[in-house]
N, C-alpha and C positions, 0 to 999 in steps of 0.2 A: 504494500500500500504506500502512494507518494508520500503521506504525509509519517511514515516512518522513521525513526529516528538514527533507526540504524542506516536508513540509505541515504538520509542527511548527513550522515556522518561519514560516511564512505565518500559524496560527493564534495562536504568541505576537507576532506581527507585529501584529494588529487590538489589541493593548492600548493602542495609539499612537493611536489613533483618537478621537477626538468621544466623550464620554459617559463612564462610569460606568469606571474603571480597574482595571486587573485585580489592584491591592491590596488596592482597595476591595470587589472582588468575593470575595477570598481571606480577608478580614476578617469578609464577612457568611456565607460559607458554610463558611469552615475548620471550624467547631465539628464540624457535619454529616460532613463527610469523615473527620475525623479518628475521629468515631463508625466510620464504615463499618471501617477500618482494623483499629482496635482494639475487636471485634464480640468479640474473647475476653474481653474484661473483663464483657460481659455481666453483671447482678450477679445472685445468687442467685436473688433473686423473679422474673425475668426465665426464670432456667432453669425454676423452680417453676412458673411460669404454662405454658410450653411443654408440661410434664408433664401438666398439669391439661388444657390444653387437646386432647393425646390420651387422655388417660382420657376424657373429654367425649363425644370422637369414638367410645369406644371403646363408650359408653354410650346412644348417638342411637341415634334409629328407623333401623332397618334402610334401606337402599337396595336397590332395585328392580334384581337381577340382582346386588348387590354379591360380591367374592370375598374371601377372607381371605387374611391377605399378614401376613409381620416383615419392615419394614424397620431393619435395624441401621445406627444412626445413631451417629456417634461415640462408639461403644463403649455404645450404650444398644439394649434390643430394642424397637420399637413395632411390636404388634400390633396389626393393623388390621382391617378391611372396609370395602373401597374400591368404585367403579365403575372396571371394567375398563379405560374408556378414562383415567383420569385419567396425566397426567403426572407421572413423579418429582418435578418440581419444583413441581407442585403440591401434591402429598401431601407434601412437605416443608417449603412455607410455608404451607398453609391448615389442613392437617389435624396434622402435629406443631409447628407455631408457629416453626419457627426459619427468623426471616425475614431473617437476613444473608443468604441466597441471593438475588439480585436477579432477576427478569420483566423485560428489556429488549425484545427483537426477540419473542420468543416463536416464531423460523422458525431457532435456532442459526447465527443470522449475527451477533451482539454480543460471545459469551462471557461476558453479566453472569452467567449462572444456572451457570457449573462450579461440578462439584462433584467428588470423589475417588470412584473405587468401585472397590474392591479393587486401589489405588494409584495406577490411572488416572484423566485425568481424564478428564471427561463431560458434555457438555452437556445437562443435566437438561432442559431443556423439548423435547426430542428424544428424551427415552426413555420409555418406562411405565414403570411405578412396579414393575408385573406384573414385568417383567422381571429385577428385585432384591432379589427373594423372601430374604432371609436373607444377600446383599450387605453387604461392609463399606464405608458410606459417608462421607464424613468432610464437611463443609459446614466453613463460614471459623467455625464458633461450635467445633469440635474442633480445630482447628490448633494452638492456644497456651493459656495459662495467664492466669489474670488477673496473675502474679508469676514470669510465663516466656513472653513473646511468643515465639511463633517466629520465627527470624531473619529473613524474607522481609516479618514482618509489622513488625519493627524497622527494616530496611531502607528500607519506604517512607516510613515515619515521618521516619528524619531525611535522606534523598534528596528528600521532597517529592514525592513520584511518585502523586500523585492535587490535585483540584481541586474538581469537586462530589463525588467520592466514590462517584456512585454505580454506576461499573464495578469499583472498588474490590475486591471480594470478590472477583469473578470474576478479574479480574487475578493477585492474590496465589493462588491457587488454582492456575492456570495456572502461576505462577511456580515453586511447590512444585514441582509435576509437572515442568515441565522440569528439574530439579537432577537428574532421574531420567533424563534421557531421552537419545540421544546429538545432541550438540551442539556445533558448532565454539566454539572459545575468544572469537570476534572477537563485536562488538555487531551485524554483520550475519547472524550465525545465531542468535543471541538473538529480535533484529525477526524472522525467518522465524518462528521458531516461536512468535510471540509473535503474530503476524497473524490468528490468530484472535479475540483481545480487542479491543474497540476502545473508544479513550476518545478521545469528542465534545470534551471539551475543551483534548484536545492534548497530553499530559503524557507524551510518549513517553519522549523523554530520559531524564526522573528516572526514570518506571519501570525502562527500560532499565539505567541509573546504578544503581540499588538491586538488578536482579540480578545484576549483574556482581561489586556488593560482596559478595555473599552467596558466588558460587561461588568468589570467590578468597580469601573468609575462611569456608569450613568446610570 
């Protein structure tokens, strides 16, 4: 299971190793992660462009069979015309632009692409889009504030609980939703319902460490 301590420990074990150290590696990629994290600060023109870029969509030549659909997106309504088959998480990074949701596995065996709908979470590359026709969904870009993180997303921050970042969203996602969910107080029912997300580069621990601080300080 990823969130093992033992294969935590096997993978921060190879930084011992011949080559490139896992300082050096935290040096050259921190910036990138810390990006993923803090996906709320997003700056204005960033929101502006996502907008634009469903207007856009909203504006294109017709698709052959497309259907009309509002996906309500962190408290915003986008109106669409989609093809039937496309995935939430598609029509959430290509067609409304907001691309902190991550395309890891694209088979909902990763957990990069959760996302919230109508509290729960959901593995967006496993659902249609069809599906959440006026659904309230909330992606890691509605979670927090650029001047009010939310705590899960502070958490990781100074816990350290990501590396390249880019499980990052879907983690803290997960993380939200379990505060909600029922769950033994110990780190080993935490890792169970945590075993959905997986991060390639080991970071169980501090994830784990950052939720823990969250449920016994809110």
């Amino acid at each position: 299971m990823p969130y093992d301590d033992q294969q935590s420990g096997t993978l921060h074990s190879l930084s011992g190793s011949a080559g490139p150290t896992r300082r050096k590696f935290l040096v050259n990629t921190g910036p990138a992660a810390a990006a993923s994290v803090m996906s709320a600060y997003m700056p204005a023109q960033a929101r502006e462009a996502g907008q634009s870029a469903s207007m856009a969509h909203a504006n294109a030549p017709a698709i052959e069979g497309a259907v009309p659909l509002v996906l309500r997106i962190n408290g915003k309504d986008h109106q669409l015309r989609i093809d039937p088959r496309a995935t939430l998480l598609d029509c959430i990074r290509e067609t409304v632009a907001l691309t902190g949701t991550k395309k890891g596995c694209d088979h909902g065996q990763c957990g990069a692409c959760t996302v919230h709908v109508n509290g729960r979470r959901v593995t967006s590359c496993l659902s249609l889009a069809l599906l959440h026709d006026g659904h309230e969904i909330t992606t890691i870009e509605g979670l927090g504030a650029p001047d009010a993180l939310h705590p899960m997303q502070a958490a990781f921050l100074a816990h350290d609980g990501y590396q390249c970042g880019y499980c990052t969203s879907g983690q803290i996602m997960s993380a939200v939703a379990l505060l909600k969910e029922p769950c033994g107080p110990d780190d080993a029912a935490v890792k169970e319902l945590m075993s959905g997300n997986i991060c390639r580069c080991g970071a169980y621990a501090n994830i784990v460490a950052a939720i823990q601080h969250v449920r016994k300080n809110t």
